[in-house]
N, C-alpha and C positions, 0 to 999 in steps of 0.2 A: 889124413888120418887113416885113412882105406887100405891106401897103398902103402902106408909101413908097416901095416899089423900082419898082411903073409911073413914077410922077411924076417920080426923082430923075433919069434921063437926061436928063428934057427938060430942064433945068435946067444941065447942062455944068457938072455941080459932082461932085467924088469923093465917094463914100461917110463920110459922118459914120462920126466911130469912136463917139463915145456919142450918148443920146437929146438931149441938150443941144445937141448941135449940129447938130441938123438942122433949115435954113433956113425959115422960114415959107412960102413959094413951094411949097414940097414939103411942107410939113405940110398946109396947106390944102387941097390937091386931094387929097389920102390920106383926109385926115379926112371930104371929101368921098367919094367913091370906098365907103368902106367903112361909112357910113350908106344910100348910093343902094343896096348889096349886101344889108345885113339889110331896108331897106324893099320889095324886091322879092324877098325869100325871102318877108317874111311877107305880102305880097300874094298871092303864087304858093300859098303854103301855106292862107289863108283862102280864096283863089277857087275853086281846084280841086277841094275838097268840096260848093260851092254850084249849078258848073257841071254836076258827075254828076249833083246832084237834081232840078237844072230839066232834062237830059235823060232823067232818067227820069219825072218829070213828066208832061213832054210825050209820051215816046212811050206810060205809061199812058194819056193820054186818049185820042191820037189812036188808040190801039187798041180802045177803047171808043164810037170814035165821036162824042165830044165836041169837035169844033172848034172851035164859038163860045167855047167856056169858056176865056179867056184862063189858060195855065200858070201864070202870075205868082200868080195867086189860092190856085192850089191849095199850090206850092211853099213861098210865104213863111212860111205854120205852119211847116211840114219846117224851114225854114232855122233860124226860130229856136227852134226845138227842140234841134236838132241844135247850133247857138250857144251855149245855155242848158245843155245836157247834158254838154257837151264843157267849159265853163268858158270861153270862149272868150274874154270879158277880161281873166281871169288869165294865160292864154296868151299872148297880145296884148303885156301888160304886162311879162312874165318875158321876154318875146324881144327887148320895145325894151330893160329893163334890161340881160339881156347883153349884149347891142348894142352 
């Protein structure tokens, strides 16, 4: 019900009383709408663990003085650990099925 009520104004049609009648025009951009919502929750929710490790990463080397040592090298163990430990295509998977 969430995800039809942006689209159904544009549309210059009253409120379906049941789920049956609500026009394809407005099902389509809802259905749209509310996969583009869970695909950038669980972007948001995978990225932002990975972003803190390459920042701490990097500011471990550069505090040690290792500049040349590209972060990338050190972090991507961390990442897939933390991936591997956490379950993280169970997660993945459990989030696109509620979805």
């Amino acid at each position: 019900a969430q995800d039809i009520a942006p689209p159904a104004p544009a549309v210059d049609r009253p409120n379906p009383e049941t789920p049956a009648d609500v026009p394809f025009t407005v099902l389509a951009p809802a259905f749209l709408l509310s996969e583009l919502r869970g695909a950038f929750i669980i972007g948001f929710v995978v990225f932002v663990p990975f972003l803190v490790i390459d920042l701490v990463v990097a500011s471990a080397l550069m505090a040690m003085g290792m500049m040349m040592l590209p972060p990338i090298m050190v972090s991507l163990p961390f990442k897939l650990l933390l991936f591997v430990l956490v379950d993280g295509w169970g997660l993945i998977v459990t989030a696109l099925v509620d979805s």
